[in-house]
C-alpha angles and dihedrals in degrees: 000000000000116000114115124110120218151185137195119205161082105342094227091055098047108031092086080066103070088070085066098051098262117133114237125215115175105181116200087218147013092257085057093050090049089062090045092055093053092048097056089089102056086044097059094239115157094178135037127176108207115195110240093241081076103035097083101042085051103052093119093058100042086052085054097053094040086072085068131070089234145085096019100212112211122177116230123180132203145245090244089071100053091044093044087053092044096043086052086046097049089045088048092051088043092062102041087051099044104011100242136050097231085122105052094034116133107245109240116228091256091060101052099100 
């Protein structure tokens, strides 16, 4: 029967999950979420999120599974990605405007006093 609920992806971002039911897999490498993947059936999960940073390198495996009525893969993406853009276009604004990034660099731990 059909009926779990999963999600592929960086430990730190889907652990939290877990508290709500879902089951968590955090693969070290592509290869690893492959066999993840082949395994959602036997497992009775309906329903998988796959972080985009594997979407693309497992195309072959999500086409394969889209033949069957479960698991239903769908991709998600974090906030990390979109900060992490925001935080290289506003550096990037900062020194053509000014000519340096002194004002937008991240503080190392030692300079936090």
């Amino acid at each position: 029967m059909f009926e779990k609920v999963a999600v592929i992806g960086d430990i730190d971002l889907v652990f939290p999950l877990r508290s709500l039911g879902i089951i968590v897999y955090s693969p070290k490498t592509a290869e690893e979420a492959a066999g993840i993947l082949k395994k959602l059936e036997d497992e009775g999960v309906a329903l998988c999120f796959l972080h985009e940073r594997y979407f693309d390198d497992l195309k072959e495996e999500r086409a394969a599974l889209e033949k069957k009525f479960c698991p239903v893969i769908a991709g998600f993406s974090d906030y990390r990605t979109v900060s992490d853009y925001l935080a290289n276009m506003i550096r990037d604004m900062a020194v053509k405007a000014t000519g340096s990034d002194s004002l937008v660099k991240k503080r190392d731990k030692d300079e936090t006093r």
